[in-house]
C-alpha positions as CSV (number, residue, x, y, z in Angstrom):
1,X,38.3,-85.4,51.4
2,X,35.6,-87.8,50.1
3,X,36.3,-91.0,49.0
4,X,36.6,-91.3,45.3
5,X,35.4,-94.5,43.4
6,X,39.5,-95.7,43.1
7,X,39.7,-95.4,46.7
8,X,36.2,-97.9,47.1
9,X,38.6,-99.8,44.8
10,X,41.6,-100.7,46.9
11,X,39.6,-100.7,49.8
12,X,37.9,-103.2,48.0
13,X,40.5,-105.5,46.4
14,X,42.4,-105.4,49.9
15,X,39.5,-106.6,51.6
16,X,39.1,-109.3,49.3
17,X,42.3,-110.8,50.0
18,X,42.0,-110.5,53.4
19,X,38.4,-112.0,53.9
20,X,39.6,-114.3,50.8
21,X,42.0,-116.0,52.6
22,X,40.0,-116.4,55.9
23,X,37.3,-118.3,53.5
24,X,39.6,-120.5,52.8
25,X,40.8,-121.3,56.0
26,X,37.1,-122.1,56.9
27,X,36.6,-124.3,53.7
28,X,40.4,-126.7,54.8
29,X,39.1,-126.2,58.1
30,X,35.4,-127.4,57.7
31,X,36.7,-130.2,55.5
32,X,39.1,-131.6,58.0
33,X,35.9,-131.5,60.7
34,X,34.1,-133.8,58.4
35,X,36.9,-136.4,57.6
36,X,38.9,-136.8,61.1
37,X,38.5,-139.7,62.9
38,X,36.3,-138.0,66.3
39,X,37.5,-140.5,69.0
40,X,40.9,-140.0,68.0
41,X,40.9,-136.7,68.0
42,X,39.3,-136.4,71.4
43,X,42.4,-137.9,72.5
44,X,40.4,-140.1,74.4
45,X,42.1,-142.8,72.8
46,X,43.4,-144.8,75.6
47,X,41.4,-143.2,78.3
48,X,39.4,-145.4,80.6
49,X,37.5,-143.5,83.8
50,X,38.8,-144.0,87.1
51,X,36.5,-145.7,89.0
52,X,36.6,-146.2,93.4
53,X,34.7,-148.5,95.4
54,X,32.3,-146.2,96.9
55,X,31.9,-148.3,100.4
56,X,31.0,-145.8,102.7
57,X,30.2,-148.2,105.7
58,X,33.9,-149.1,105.9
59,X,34.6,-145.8,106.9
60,X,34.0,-143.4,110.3
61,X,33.6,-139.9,108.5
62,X,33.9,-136.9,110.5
63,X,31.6,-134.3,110.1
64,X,32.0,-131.6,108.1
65,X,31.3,-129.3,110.7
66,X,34.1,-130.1,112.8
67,X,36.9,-129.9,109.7
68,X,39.0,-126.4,110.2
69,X,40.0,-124.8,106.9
70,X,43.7,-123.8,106.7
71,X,43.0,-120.5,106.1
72,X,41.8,-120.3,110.0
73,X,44.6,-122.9,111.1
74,X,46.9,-119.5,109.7
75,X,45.1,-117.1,111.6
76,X,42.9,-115.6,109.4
77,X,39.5,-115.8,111.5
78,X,38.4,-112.2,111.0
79,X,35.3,-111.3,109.6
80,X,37.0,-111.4,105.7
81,X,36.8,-115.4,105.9
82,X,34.5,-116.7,103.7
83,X,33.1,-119.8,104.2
84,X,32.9,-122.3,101.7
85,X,30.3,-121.8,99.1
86,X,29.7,-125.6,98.4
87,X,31.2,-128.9,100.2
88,X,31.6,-131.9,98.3
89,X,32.4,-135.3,99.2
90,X,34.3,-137.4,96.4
91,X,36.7,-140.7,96.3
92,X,40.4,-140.5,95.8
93,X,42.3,-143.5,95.6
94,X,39.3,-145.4,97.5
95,X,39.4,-143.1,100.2
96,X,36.6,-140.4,101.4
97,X,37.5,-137.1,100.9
98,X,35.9,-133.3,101.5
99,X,36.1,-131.0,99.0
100,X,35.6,-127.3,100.2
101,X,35.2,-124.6,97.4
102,X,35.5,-121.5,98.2
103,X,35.1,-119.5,95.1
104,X,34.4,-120.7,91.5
105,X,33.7,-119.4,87.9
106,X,30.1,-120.9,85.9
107,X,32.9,-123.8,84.4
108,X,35.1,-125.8,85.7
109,X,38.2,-124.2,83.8
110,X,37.4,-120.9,85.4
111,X,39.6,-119.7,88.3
112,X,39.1,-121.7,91.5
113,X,40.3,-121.4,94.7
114,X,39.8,-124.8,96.7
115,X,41.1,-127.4,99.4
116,X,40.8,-131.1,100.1
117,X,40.1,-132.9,103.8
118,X,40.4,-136.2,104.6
119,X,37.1,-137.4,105.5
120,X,38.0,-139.5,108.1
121,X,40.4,-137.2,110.4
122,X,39.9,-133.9,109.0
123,X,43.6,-133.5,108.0
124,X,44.2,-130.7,105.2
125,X,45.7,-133.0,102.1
126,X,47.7,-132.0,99.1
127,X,48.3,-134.5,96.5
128,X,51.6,-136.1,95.9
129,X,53.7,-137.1,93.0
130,X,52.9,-140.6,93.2
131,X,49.7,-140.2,93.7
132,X,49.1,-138.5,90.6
133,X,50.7,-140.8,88.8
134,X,48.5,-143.9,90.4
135,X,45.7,-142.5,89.2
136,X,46.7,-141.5,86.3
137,X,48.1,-144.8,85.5
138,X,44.5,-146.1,86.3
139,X,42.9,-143.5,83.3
140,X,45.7,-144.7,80.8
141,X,44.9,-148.5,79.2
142,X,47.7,-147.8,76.6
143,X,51.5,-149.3,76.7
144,X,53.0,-146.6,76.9
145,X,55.5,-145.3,80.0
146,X,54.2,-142.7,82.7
147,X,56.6,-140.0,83.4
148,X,56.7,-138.5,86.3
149,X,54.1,-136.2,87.2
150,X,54.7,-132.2,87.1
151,X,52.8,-129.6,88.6
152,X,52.0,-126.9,85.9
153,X,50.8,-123.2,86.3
154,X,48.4,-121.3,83.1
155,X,48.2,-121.1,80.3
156,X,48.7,-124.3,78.9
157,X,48.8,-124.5,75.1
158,X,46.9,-127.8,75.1
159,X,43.9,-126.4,77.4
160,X,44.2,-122.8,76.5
161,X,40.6,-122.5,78.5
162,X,42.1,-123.7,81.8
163,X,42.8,-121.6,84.4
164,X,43.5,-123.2,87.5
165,X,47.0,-124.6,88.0
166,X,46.9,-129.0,86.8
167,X,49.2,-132.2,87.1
168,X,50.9,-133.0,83.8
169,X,51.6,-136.6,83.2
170,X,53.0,-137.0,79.8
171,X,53.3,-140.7,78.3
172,X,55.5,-142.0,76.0
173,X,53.7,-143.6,73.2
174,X,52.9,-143.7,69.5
175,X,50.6,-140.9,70.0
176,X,52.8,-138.7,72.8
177,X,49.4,-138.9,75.0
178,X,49.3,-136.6,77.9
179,X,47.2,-136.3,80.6
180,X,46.6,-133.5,82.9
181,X,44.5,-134.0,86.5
182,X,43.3,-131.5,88.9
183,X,45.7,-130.2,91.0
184,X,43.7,-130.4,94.4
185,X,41.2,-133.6,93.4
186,X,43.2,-135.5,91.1
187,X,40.1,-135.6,88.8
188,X,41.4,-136.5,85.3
189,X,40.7,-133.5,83.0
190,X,41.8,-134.4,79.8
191,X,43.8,-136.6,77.8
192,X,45.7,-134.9,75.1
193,X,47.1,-136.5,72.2
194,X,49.1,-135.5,68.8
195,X,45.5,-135.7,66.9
196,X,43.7,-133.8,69.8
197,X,46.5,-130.9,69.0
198,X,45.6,-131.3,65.4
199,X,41.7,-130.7,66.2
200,X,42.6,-127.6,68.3
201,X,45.1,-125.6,66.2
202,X,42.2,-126.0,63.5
203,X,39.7,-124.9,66.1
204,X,41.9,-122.2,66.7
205,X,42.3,-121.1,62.6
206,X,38.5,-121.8,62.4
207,X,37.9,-119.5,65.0
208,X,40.7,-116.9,64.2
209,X,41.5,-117.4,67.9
210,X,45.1,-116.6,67.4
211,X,45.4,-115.2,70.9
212,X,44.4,-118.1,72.7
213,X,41.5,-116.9,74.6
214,X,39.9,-120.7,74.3
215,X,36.9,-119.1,72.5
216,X,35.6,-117.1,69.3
217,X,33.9,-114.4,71.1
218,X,37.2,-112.1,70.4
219,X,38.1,-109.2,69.2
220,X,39.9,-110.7,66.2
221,X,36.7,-111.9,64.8
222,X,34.6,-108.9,65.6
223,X,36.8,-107.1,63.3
224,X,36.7,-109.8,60.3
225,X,33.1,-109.0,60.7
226,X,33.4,-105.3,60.3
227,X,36.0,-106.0,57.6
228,X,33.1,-108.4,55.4
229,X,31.1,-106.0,56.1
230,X,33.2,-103.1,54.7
231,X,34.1,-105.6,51.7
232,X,30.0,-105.4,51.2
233,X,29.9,-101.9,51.1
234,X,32.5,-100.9,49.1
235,X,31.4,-103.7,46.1
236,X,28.0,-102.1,45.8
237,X,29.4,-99.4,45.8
238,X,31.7,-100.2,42.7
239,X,28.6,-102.1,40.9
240,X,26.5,-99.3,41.5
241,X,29.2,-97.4,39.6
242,X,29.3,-99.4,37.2
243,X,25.7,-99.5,36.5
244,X,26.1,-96.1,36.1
245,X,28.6,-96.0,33.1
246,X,26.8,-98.9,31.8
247,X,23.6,-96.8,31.5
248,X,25.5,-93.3,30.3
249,X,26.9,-95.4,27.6
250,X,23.8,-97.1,26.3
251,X,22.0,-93.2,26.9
252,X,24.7,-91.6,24.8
């Protein structure tokens, strides 16, 4: 059965609603990018970078070369082992380190799998409690009180992007600050505070990403798109219509 002009109607007046409401979503949205406070809501608000004394001549570093993976230590020599697709050296806690990567998305949040050497003895390291919290304490320059630090696996609802398991370090200030690290380089990621959650629940509304996929590339918004699209459509086809009567009339 064809449509009828009634059925372009409620197609129509539905639509409306429905795009209606996402307009205005966009318009709070948009207004709330323009008026917030940006450093606060980076919640980079007591955040300070971490910074070593990079003294390299203090230390005997081993080579790379001669540093033995854990996955061989286990036994798993065969021709499957990959090597490492990049080394890196970096400082934790003033100390040398190796950083072998063996497999790793275009960004950082992407699934990674990873280990960490010291660079002196060639020891596999994993990071401990306290250590986290040193350094974390180091990235902090607010009053508030460390807790103790938590290892957390995806998703997170403050870094819905992230997929790689972090350290969770949440503070007890005026702001509830949190901070997450890296869970094999103790890199601070991000510091996430009560405005920072503000900015991304209306990144999220913005963006219709109410599936948490950390992006707008979703189907969600592919089918708004349609929807407008549709809501186009059907209101020509209703002023056409009534162009129609319009011109019968002034004819007859």
């Amino acid at each position: 059965m064809m449509p009828t002009l009634k059925h372009f109607k409620v197609f129509h007046k539905w639509l409306s609603v429905l795009v209606g409401i996402q307009l205005i979503i966009w318009l709070v949205t948009g207004l709330y990018f323009n008026l917030m406070d940006a450093n606060l809501a980076s919640g980079n608000e007591h955040r300070v970078r971490v910074q070593y004394d990079h003294n390299l001549a203090a230390f005997d570093l081993i080579s790379i070369a001669n540093v033995s993976p854990s996955k061989l230590e286990k036994g798993d020599n065969d021709a499957s082992f990959d090597a490492p697709i990049k080394v890196e050296q970096i400082w934790l806690l003033g100390k040398p380190y190796y950083h072998f990567v063996y497999e790793a998305g275009a960004h950082g949040d992407q699934k990674r799998d990873s280990e960490l050497f010291n660079a002196v003895n060639g020891e596999n390291v994993k990071l401990s409690p306290p250590q986290v919290l040193t350094i974390a304490e180091q990235s902090y320059s607010g009053s508030g009180e460390l807790s103790k630090p938590i290892l957390r696996q995806p998703p997170f609802d403050d870094y819905v992007a992230q997929q790689n398991p972090m350290w969770q370090v949440d503070v007890k200030d005026e702001n509830n600050t949190t901070i997450y690290l890296d869970e094999v380089t103790g890199q601070v990621l991000r510091h996430v505070n009560d405005d920072s959650r503000l900015k991304g629940l209306m990144l999220k509304l913005h963006f219709m990403d109410y599936g948490n996929t950390g992006g707008f590339n979703h189907w969600l918004i592919i089918c708004f798109a349609v929807a407008t699209l549709f809501l186009s459509v059907t209101g020509m086809v209703w002023l056409v219509e009534l162009l129609k009567r319009d011109l019968h009339k002034r004819l007859g």
